[in-house]
N, C-alpha and C positions, 0 to 999 in steps of 0.2 A: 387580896394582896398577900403575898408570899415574905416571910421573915426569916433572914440567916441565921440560923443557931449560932452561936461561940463556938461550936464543934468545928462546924465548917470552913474551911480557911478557905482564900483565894488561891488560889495559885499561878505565879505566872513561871514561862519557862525564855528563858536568857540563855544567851553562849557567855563563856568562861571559860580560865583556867582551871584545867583541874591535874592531879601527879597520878600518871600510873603507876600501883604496883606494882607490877610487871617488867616493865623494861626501864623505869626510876625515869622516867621524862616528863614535862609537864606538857598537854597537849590541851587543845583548843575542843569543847564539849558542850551538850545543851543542859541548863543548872535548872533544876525546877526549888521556885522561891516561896514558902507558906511566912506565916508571920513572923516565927522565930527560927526556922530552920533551913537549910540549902543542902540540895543532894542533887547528885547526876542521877537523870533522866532513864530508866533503867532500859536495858537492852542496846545499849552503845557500845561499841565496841573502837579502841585505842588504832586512829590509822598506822599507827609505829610498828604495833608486833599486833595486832588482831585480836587481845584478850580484852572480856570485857570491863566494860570502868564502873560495873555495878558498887565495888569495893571501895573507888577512887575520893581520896579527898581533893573539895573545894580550896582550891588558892585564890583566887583572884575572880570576882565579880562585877563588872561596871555595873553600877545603877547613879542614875540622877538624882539630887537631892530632895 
């Protein structure tokens, strides 16, 4: 039997809002969720102008209660 360290967080990955730098628009992106933290999924790139949303903040996340 195998046991999670505290180290180890889950992660799941959800669509979201998130703001490009780039061209200031909010677009629709894949959110990866660990327990305390949300960031875009790196190597995504903004359908708007092509820059990637490695930099981009988190707006808007649905999750269920």
């Amino acid at each position: 039997m195998t046991l999670l360290k505290e180290t180890e967080a889950i992660a799941t990955v959800t669509f979201g809002q998130v703001y490009c730098p780039i061209c200031t628009h909010t677009v629709e992106a894949q959110i990866v969720t660990t327990r305390k933290k949300q960031f875009v999924k790196p190597g995504q790139r903004c359908p708007r102008c092509g820059s990637l949303l490695d930099a981009a903040h988190v707006l808007g996340h649905d999750r269920a209660a």
